[in-house]
PAMIFI-838915 format. One record per residue: residue number from 1; z, x, y of N, C-alpha, C, O, CB in turn. Coordinates in nm, 3 decimals, decimal comma, m for minus. Last residue first. Glycine has a CB too. Layout:
// residues N
PT  resi     n.zz     n.xx     n.yy    ca.zz    ca.xx    ca.yy     c.zz     c.xx     c.yy     o.zz     o.xx     o.yy    cb.zz    cb.xx    cb.yy
PT   NUM        Z        X        Y        Z        X        Y        Z        X        Y        Z        X        Y        Z        X        Y
...
END
This chain:
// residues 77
PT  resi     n.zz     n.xx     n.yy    ca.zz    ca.xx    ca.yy     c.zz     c.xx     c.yy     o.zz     o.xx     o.yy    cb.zz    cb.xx    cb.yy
PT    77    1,549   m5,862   m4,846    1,504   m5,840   m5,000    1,355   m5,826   m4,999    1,294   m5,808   m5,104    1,547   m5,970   m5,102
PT    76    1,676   m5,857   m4,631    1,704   m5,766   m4,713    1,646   m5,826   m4,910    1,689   m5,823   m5,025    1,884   m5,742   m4,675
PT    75    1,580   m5,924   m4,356    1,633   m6,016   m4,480    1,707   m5,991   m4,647    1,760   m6,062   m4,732    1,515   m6,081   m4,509
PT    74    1,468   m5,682   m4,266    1,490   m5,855   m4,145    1,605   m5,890   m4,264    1,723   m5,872   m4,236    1,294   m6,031   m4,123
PT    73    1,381   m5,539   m4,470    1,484   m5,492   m4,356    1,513   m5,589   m4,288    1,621   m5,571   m4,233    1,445   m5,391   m4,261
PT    72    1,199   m5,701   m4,602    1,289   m5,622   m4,635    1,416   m5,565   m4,542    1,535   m5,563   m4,574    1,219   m5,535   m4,676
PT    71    1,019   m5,796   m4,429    1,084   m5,888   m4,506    1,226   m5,839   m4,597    1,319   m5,906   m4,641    0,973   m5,937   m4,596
PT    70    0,903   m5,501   m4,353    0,974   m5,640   m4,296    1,100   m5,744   m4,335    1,215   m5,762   m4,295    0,880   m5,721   m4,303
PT    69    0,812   m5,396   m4,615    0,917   m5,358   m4,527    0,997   m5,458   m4,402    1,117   m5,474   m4,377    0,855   m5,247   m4,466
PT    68    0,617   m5,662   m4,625    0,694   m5,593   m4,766    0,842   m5,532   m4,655    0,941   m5,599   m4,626    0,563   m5,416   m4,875
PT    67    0,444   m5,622   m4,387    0,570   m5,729   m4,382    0,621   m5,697   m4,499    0,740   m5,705   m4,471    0,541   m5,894   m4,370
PT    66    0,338   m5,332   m4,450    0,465   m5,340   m4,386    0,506   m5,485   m4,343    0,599   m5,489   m4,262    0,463   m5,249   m4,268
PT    65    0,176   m5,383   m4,705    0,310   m5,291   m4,676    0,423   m5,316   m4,603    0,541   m5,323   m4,636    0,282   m5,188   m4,619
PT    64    0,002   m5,570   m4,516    0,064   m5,584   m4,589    0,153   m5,545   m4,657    0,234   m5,630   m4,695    0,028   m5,601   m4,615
PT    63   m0,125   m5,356   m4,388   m0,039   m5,445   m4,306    0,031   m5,481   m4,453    0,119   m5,405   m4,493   m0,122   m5,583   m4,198
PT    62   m0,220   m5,194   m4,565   m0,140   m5,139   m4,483   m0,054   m5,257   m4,466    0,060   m5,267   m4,511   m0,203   m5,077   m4,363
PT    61   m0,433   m5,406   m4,668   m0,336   m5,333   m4,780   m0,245   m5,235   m4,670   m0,166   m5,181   m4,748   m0,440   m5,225   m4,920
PT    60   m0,607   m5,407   m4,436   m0,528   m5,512   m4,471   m0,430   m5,493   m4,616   m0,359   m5,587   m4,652   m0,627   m5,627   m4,481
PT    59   m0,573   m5,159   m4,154   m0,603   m5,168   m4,344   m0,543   m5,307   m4,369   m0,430   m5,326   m4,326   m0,502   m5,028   m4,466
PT    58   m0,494   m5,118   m3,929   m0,646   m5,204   m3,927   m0,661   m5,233   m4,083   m0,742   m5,313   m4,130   m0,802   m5,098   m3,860
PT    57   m0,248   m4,995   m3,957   m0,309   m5,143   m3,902   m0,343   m5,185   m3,922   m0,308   m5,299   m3,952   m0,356   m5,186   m3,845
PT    56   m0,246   m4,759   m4,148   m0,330   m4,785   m4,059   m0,308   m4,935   m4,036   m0,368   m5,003   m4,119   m0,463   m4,740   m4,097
PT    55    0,065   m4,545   m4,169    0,014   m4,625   m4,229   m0,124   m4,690   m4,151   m0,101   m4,658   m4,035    0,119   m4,707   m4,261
PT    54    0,218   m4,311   m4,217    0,087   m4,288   m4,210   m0,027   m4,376   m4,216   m0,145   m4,350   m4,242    0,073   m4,219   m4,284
PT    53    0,480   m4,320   m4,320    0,415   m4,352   m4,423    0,256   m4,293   m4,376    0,180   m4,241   m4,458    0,437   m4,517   m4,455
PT    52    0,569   m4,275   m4,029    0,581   m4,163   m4,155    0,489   m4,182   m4,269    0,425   m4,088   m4,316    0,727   m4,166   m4,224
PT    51    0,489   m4,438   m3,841    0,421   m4,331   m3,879    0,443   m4,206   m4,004    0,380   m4,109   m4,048    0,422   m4,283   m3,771
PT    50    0,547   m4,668   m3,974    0,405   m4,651   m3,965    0,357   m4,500   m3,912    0,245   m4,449   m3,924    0,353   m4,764   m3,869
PT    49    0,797   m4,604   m3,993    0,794   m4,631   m4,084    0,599   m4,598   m4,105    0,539   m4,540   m4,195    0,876   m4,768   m4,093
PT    48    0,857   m4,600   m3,643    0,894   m4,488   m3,775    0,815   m4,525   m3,881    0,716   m4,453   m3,868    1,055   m4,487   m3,837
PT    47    0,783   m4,909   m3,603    0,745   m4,806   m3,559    0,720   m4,637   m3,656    0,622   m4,584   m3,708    0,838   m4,811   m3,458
PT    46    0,967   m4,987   m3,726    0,803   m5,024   m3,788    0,759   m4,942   m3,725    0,675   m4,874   m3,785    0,717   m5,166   m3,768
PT    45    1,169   m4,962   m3,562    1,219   m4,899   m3,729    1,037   m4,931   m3,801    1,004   m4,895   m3,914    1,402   m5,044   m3,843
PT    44    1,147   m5,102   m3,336    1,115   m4,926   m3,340    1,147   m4,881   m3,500    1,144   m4,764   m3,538    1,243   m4,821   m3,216
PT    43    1,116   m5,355   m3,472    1,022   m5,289   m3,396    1,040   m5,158   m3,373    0,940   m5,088   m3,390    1,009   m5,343   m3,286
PT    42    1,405   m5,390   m3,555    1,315   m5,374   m3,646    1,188   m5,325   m3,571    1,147   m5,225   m3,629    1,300   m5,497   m3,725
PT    41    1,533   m5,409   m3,330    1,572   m5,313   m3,402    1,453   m5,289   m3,505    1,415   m5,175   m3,532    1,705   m5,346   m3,460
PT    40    1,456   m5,657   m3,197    1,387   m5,479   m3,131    1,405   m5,409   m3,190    1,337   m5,307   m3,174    1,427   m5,399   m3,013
PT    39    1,576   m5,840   m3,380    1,395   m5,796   m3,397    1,374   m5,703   m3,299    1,261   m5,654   m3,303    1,270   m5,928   m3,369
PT    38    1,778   m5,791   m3,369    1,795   m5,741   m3,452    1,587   m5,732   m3,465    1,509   m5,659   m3,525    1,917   m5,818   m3,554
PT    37    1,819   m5,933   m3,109    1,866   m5,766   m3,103    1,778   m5,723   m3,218    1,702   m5,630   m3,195    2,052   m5,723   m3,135
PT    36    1,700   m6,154   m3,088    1,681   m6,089   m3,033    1,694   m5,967   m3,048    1,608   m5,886   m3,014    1,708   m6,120   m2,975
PT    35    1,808   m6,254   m3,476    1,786   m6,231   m3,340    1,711   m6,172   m3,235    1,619   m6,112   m3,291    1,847   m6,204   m3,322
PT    34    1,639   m6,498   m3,715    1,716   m6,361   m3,630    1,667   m6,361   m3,532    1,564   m6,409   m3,483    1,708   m6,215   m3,675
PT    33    1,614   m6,733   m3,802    1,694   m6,700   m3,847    1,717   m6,549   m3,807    1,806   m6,483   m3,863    1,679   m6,738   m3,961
PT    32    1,396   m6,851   m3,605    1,496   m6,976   m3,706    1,606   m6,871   m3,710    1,700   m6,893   m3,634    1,428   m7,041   m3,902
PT    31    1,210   m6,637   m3,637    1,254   m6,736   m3,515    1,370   m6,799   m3,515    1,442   m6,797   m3,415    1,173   m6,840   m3,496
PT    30    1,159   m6,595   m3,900    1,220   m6,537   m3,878    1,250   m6,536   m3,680    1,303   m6,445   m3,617    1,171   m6,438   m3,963
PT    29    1,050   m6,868   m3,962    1,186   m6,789   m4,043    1,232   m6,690   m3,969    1,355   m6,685   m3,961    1,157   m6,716   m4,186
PT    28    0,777   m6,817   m3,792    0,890   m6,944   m3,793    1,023   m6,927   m3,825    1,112   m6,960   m3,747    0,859   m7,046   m3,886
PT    27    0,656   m6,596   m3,936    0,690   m6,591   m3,827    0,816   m6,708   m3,750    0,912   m6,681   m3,678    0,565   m6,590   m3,780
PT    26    0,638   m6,744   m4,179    0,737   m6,577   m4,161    0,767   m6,566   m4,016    0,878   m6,534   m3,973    0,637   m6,407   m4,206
PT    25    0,406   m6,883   m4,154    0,611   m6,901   m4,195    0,673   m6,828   m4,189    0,794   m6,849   m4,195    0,676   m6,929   m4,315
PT    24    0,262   m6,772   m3,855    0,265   m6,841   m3,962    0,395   m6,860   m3,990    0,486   m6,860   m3,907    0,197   m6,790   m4,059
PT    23    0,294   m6,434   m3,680    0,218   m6,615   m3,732    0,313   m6,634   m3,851    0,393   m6,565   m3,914    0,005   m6,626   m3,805
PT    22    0,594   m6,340   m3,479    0,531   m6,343   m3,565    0,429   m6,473   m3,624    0,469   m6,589   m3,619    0,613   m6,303   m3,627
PT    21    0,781   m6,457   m3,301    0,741   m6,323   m3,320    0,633   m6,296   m3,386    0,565   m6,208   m3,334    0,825   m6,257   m3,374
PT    20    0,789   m6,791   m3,092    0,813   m6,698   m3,250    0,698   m6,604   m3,243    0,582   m6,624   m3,207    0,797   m6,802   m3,420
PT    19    1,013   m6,691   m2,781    0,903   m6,744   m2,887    0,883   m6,675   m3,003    0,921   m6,562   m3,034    0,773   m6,750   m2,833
PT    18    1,256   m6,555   m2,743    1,211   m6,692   m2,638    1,076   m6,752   m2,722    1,053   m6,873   m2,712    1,154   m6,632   m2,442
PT    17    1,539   m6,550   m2,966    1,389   m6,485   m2,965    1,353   m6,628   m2,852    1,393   m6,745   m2,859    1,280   m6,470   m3,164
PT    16    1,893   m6,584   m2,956    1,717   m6,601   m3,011    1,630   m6,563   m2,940    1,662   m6,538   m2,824    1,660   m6,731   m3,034
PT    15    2,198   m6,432   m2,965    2,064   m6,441   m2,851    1,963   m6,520   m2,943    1,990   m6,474   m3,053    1,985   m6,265   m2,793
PT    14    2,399   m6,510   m3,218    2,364   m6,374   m3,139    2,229   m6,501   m3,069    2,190   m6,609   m3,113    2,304   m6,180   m3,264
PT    13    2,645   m6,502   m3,468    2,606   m6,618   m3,366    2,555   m6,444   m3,262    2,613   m6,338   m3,241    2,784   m6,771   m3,291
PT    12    2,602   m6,286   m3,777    2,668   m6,365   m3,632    2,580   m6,433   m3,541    2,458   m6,420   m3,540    2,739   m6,264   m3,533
PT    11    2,428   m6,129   m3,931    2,524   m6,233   m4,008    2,677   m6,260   m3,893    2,798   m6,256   m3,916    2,578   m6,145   m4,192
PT    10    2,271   m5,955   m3,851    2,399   m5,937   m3,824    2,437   m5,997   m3,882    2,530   m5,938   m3,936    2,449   m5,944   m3,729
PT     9    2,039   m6,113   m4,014    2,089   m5,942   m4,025    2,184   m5,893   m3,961    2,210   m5,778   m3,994    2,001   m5,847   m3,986
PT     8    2,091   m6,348   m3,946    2,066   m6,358   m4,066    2,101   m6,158   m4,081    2,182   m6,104   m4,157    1,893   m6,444   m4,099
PT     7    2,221   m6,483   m3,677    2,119   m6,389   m3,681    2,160   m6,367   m3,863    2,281   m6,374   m3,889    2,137   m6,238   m3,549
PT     6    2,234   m6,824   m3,597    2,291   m6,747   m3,674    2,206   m6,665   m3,721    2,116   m6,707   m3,794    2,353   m6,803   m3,758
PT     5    2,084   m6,842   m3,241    2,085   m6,842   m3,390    2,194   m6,738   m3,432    2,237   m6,637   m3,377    1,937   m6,805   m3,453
PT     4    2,093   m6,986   m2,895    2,176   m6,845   m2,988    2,088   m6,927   m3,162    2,048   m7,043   m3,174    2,460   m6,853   m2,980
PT     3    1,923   m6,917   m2,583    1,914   m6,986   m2,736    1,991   m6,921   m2,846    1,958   m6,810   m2,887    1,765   m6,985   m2,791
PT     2    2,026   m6,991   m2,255    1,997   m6,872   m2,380    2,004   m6,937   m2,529    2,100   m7,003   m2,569    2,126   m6,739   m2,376
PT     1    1,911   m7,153   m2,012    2,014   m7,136   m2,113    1,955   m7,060   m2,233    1,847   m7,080   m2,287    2,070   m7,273   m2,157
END
């Protein structure tokens, strides 16, 4: 049986995630509160984003950028 959440970036009853995406509380929140759809959406949009910005991974001031963009586009703030 398919796990639905109220997806927080559709703002509708949609699919859940089969495990959480992400560590820690962010990762939990955003288990809890979006979807399936809306976290592939955000995976090719990190995609873009890491390469336009140019961003490196391995930089811990990179990563950190992009849960900023994360947290931003998942949740909008």
């Amino acid at each position: 049986m398919k796990r639905i959440v109220f997806c927080n970036f559709y703002k509708k009853n949609l699919e859940g995630m089969d495990k959480i995406p992400y560590p820690g509380k962010l990762g939990k929140k955003i288990y809890k509160q979006i979807s399936k759809k809306a976290w592939l959406k955000w995976i090719d949009y990190q995609t873009i984003i890491i390469n336009e910005k140019q961003l490196n991974m391995f930089d811990p001031q990179d990563q950190k950028k992009i849960v900023k963009f994360m947290n931003i586009f998942l949740f909008k703030k």
